[in-house]
C-alpha positions as CSV (number, residue, x, y, z in Angstrom):
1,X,-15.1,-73.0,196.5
2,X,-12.5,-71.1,198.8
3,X,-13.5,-71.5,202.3
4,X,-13.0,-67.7,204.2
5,X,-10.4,-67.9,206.9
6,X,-11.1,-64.5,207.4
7,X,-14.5,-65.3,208.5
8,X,-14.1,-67.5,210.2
9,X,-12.3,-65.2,212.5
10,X,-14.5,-62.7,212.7
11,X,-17.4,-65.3,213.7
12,X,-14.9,-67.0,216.6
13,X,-14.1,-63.3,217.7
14,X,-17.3,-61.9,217.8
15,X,-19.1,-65.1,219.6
16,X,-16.5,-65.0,222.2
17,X,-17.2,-61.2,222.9
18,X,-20.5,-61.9,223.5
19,X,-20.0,-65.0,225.8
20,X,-17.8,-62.9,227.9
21,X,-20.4,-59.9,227.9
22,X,-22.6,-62.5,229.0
23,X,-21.3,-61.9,232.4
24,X,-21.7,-58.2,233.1
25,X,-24.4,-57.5,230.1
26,X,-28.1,-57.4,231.9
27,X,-31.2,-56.1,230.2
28,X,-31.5,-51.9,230.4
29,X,-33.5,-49.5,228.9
30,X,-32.8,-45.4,229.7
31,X,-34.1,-42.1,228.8
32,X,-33.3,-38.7,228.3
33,X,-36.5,-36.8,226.9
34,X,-34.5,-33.6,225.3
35,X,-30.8,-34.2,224.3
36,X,-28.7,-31.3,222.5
37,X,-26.2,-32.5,219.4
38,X,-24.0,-35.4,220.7
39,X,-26.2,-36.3,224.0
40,X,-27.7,-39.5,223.8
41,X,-31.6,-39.7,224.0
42,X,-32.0,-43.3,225.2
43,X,-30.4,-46.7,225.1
44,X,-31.6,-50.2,224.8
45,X,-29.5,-53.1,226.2
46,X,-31.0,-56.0,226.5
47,X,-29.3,-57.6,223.3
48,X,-25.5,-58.4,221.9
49,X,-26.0,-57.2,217.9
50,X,-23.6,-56.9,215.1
51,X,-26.5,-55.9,212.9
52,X,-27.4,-52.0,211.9
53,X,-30.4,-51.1,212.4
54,X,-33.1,-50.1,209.8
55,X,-35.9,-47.5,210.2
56,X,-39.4,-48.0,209.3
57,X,-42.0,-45.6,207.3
58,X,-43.4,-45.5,211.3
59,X,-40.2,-44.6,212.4
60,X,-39.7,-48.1,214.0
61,X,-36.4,-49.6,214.4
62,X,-35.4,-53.0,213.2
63,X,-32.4,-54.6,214.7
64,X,-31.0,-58.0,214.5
65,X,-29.9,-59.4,218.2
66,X,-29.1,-61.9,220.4
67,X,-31.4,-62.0,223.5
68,X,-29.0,-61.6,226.7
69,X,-31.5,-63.6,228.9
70,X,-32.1,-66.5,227.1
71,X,-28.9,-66.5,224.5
72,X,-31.5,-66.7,221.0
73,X,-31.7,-64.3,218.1
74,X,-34.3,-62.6,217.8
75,X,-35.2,-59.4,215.4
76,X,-36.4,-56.5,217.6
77,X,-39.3,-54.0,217.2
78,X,-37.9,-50.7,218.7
79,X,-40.4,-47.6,219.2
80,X,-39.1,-44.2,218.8
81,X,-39.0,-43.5,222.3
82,X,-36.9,-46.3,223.2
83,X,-39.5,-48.6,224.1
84,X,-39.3,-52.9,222.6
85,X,-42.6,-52.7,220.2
86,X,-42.2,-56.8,219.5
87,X,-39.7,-59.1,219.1
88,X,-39.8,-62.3,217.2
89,X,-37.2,-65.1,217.3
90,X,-35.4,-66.4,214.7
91,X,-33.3,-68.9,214.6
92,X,-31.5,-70.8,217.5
93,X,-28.5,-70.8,219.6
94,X,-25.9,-67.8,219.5
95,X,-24.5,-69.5,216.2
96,X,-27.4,-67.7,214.7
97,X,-25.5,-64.5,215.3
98,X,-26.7,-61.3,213.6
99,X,-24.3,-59.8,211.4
100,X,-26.6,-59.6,208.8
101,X,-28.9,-56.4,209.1
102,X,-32.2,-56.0,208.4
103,X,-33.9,-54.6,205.0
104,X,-37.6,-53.2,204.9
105,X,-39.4,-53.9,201.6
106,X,-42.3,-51.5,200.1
107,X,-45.3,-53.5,202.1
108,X,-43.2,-53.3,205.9
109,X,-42.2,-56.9,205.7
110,X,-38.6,-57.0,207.1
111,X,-35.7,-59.3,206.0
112,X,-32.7,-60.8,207.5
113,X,-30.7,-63.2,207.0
114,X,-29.1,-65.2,209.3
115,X,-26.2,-68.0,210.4
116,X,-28.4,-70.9,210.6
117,X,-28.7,-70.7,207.1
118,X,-31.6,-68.9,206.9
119,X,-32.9,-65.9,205.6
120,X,-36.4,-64.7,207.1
121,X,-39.5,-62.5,206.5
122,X,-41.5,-61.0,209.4
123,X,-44.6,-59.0,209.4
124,X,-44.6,-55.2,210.7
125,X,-46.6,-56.9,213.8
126,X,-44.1,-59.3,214.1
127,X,-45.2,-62.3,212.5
128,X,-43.1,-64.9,211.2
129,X,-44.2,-65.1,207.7
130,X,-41.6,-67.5,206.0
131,X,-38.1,-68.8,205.9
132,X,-36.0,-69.7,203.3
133,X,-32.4,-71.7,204.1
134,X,-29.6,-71.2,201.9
135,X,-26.5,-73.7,202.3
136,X,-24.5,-71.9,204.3
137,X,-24.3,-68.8,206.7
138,X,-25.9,-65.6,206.0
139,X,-23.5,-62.9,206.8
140,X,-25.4,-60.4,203.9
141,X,-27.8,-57.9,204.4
142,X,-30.7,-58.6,201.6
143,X,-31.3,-56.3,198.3
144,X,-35.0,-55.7,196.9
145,X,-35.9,-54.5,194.0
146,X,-39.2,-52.6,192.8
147,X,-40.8,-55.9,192.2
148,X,-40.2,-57.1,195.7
149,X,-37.7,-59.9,194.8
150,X,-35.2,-60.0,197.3
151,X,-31.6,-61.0,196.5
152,X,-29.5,-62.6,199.2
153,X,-26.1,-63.6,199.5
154,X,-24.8,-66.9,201.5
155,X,-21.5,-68.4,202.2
156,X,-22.0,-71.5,199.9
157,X,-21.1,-68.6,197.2
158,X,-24.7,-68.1,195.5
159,X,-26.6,-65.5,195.4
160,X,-30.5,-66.0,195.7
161,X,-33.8,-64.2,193.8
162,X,-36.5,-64.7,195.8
163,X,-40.1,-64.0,195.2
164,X,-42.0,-61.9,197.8
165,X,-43.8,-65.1,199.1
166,X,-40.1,-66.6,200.1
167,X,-40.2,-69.1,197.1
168,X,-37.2,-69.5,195.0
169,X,-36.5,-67.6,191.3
170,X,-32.7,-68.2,190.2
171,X,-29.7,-69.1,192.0
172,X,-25.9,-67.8,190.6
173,X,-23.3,-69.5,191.6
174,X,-19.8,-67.9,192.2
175,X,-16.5,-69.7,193.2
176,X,-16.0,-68.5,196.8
177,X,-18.3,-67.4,199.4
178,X,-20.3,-64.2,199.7
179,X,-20.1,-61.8,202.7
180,X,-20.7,-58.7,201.4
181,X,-24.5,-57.7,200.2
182,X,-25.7,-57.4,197.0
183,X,-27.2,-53.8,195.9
184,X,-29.4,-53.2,192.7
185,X,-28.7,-50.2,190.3
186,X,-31.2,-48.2,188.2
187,X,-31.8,-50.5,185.5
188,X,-32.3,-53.5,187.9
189,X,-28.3,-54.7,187.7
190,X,-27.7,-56.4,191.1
191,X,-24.2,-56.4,191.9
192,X,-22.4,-58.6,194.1
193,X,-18.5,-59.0,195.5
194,X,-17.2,-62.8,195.9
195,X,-14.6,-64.0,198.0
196,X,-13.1,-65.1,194.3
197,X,-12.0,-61.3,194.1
198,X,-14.7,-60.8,191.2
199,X,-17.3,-58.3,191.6
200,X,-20.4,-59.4,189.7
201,X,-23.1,-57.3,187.4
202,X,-25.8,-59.9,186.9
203,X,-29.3,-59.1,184.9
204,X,-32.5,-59.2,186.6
205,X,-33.3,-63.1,184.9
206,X,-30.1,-64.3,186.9
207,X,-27.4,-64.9,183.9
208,X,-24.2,-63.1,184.2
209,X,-23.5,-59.6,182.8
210,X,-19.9,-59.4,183.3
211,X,-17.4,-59.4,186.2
212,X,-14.6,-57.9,186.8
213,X,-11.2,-58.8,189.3
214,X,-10.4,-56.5,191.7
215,X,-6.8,-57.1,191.8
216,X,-5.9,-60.4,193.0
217,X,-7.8,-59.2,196.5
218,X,-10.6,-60.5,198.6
219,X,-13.5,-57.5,198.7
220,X,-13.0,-55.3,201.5
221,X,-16.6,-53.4,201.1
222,X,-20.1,-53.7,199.5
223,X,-20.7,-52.0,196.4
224,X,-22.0,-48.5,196.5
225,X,-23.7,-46.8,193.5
226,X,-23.3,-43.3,192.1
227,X,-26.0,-40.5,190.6
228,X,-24.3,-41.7,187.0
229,X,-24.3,-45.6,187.6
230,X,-20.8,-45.6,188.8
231,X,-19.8,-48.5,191.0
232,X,-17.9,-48.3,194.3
233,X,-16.1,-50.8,196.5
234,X,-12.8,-51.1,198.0
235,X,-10.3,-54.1,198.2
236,X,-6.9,-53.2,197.4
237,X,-8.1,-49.4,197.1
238,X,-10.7,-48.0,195.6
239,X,-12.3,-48.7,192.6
240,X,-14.0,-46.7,190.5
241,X,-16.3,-49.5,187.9
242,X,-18.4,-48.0,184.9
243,X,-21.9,-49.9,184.6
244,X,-20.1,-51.6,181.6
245,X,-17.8,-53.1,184.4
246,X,-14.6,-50.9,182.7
247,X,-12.2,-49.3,184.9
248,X,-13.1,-45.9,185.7
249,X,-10.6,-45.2,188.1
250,X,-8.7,-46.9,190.8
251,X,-6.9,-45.2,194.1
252,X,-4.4,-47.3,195.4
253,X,-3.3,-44.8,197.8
254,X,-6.5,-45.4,199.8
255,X,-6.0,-48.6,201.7
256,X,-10.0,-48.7,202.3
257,X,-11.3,-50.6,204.7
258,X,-9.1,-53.3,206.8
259,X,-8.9,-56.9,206.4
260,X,-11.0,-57.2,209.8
261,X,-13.9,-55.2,208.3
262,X,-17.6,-56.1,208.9
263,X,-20.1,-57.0,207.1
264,X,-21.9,-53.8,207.3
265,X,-19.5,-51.7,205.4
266,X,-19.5,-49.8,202.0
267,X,-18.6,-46.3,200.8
268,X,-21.3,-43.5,201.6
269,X,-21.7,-41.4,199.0
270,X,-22.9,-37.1,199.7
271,X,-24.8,-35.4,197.4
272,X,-21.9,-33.6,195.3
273,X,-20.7,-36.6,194.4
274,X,-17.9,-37.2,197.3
275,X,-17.0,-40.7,198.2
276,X,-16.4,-41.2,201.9
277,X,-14.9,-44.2,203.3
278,X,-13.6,-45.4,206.7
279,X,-10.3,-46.8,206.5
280,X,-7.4,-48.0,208.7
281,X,-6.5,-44.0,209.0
282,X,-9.7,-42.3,209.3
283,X,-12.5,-41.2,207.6
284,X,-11.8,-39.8,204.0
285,X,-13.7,-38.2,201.7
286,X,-12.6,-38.1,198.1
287,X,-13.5,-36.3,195.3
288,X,-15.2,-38.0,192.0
289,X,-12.3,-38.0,189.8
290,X,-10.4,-40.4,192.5
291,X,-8.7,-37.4,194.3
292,X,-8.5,-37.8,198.0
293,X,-10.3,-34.1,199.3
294,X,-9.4,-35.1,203.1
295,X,-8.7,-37.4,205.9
296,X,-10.2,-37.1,209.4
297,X,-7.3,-39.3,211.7
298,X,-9.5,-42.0,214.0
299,X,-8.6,-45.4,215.1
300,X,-11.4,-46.8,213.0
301,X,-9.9,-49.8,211.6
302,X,-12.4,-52.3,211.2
303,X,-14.9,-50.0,211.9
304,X,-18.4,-50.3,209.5
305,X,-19.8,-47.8,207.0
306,X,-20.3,-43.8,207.6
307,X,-23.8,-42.3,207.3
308,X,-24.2,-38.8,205.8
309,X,-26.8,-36.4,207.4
310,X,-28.9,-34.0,205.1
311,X,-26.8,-31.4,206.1
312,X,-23.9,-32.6,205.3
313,X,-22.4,-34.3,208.8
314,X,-20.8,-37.6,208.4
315,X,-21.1,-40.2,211.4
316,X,-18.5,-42.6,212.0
317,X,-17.5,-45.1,215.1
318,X,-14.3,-45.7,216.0
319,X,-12.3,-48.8,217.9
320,X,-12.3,-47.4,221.0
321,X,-15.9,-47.1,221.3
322,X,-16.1,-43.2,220.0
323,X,-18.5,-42.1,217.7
324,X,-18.5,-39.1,215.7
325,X,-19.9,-36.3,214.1
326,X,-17.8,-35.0,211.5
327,X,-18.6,-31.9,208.8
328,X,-18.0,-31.7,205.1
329,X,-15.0,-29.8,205.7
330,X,-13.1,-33.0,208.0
331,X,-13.4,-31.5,211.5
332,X,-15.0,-33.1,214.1
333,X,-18.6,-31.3,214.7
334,X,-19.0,-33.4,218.4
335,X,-18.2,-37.4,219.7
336,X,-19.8,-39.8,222.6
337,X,-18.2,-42.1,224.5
338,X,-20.5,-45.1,223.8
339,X,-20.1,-48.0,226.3
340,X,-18.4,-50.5,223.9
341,X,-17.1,-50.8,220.2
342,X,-19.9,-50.1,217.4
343,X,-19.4,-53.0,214.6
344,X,-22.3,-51.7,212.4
345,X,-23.2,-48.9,210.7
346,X,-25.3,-45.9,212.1
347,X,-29.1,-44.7,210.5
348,X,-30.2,-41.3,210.8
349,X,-34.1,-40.8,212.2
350,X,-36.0,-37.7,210.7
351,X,-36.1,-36.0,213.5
352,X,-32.3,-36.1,213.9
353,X,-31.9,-38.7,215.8
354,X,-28.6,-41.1,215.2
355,X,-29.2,-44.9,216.0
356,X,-25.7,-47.0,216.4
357,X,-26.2,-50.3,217.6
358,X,-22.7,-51.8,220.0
359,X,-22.0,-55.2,221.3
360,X,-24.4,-54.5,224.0
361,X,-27.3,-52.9,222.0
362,X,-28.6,-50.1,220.9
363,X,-28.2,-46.5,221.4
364,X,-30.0,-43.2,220.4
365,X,-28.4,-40.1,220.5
366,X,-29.3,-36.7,219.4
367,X,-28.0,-34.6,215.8
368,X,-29.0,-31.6,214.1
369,X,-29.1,-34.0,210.9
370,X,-33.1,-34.2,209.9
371,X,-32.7,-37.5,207.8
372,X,-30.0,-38.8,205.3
373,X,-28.7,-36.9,203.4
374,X,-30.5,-36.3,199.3
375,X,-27.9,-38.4,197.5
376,X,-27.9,-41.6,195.1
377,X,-26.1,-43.9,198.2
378,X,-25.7,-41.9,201.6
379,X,-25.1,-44.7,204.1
380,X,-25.0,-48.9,204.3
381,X,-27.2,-50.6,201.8
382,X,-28.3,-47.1,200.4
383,X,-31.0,-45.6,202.9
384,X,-32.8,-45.8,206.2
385,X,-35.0,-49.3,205.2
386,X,-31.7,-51.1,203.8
387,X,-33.0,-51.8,200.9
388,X,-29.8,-51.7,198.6
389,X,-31.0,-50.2,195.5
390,X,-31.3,-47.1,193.9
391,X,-34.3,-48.0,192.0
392,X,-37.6,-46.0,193.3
């Protein structure tokens, strides 16, 4: 098994931005009541997170944290209005990071996975309900299917089946550890990327459907799944994978995401079938046959997924702490300055509102984008409760 440098980095980097935060970082919570396009609504900062936040049926957010008062991970409750609903720790120490992000399944219980190991299931109240430890760190946000199993990926380079009440199903091994999350197509394929440079189709029992190299390169994205099955992720460019794992198509002129990536990063995919991915240039969209439509020039290398809006807008971060609202035609529609860079990737609120989580928590800020946007894989892990599948 390849040990991952690269993470490794990321992990040293990340802890040693939030030590130093640690010094001018103090719990905050603010308000704005009405906030046009691009105005932020409220902000909660009492936490250092890497994690994106997920959105309940209740319109709760779920975010992954460390607690800036007494340095422990916790997952956070967050009301609407800005206000903590619960919190519930998990884990201990700041080694317990959260770049994993949290996934909703169909009954409210709320997955993620974490770097002690361990992934976790909490109640909508808050609840610890179980834990299950892997053999390594949990950098993945977890996939679940229509039964409720959820599939997790860990560093010691296994994915995991789970059954709802956190007891063990299969385990597949790859040769190389896992940071990038597994998602589930239509017909129950769960597909995950390995620091081998394989992407794997595996078949709901756990035995291997096929897998297929992506060039001699360490995976640079999640998967992301089209309206006809089509499988998207980026290393060396981007491939196009038919759910036979045959080549479709591969761009090589898109240098997708950079080697500094997080965790929280796929394509997005809009309803006509455009592929949008942040890259070390920008933000481009490209058409389905693998023809780049545009690029929108932003200093987002590194930067995590985009999230489309219902009415088309695409929202992005940046490196120097910008985030944007950009239309289907590659111009920017508005940006805020947030306070500090955005690692993870933004979820879009039905009633417009746009939550991107920083280094020093989480902010809210107003769109005229009522929800995702109608389309087979419109953000991170697919929608609003993470719950990387297409399956209904």
């Amino acid at each position: 098994m390849r040990f991952s440098f690269r993470g490794a980095t990321k992990k040293l980097r990340l802890l040693s931005i939030l030590l130093g935060m640690s010094l001018i970082c103090v719990a905050s919570f603010t308000h704005q009541t009405h906030a046009s396009p691009g105005q932020k609504k409220w902000s909660y900062g009492n936490m250092w997170t890497a994690s994106s936040p997920a959105i309940g049926a209740d319109g709760t957010i779920y975010i992954g944290g460390i607690n800036t008062a007494d340095l422990h991970p916790y997952l956070y409750a967050i009301y609407p209005n800005g206000k903590k609903k619960w919190s519930c720790r998990t884990g201990t120490g700041t080694q317990s990071q959260y770049n994993s992000s949290p996934a909703i399944g169909h009954d409210g219980t709320i997955y993620i996975g974490s770097t002690d190991y361990s992934l976790y299931a909490i109640s909508p109240n808050g609840n610890k309900k179980w834990s299950f430890q892997t053999g390594s760190y949990i950098y993945t946000t977890p996939a679940i299917d229509n039964n409720g199993t959820i599939y997790i990926g860990s560093w010691d380079g296994a994915l995991y089946a789970l059954k709802p009440n956190g007891t063990k199903k299969w385990v597949f091994h790859t040769n190389a550890s896992i940071e990038k999350s597994p998602v589930i197509g239509a017909d129950g394929t769960i597909y995950i990327a390995s620091d081998d440079n394989n992407l794997y189709a595996i078949n709901p029992n756990g035995s291997k459907k096929w897998s297929y190299n992506l060039k001699q390169s360490y995976p640079f994205s999640c998967p992301a799944i089209g309206a006809d099955g089509t499988i998207y992720i980026i290393a060396t460019g981007l491939f196009a994978i038919r759910p036979n794992g045959s080549l479709k198509w591969y761009n090589s002129a898109i240098f997708g995401v950079a080697s500094n990536a997080p965790p929280d990063t796929s394509p997005a995919i809009g309803p006509d079938g455009t592929i949008y991915i942040v890259g070390v240039n920008g933000l481009s969209a490209v058409k389905a046959d693998g023809t780049e439509k545009w690029t929108f020039q932003a200093a987002t290398e590194g930067s995590a997924s985009p999230a489309i809006g219902v009415d088309g807008t695409v929202y992005i971060s940046d490196i120097n702490s910008l985030f944007y609202a950009i239309n289907s035609h590659g111009n920017e529609s508005w940006s805020y300055q947030l306070d500090i860079t955005a690692p993870s990737s933004p979820a879009i609120g039905l009633d417009g509102t746009v939550y991107v989580a920083t280094f020093s928590g989480l902010y809210a800020v107003s769109s005229a984008s009522k929800g995702v946007a109608h389309a087979s894989w419109p953000m991170f892990q697919q929608g609003v409760r993470h719950s990387g599948s297409v399956q209904k």
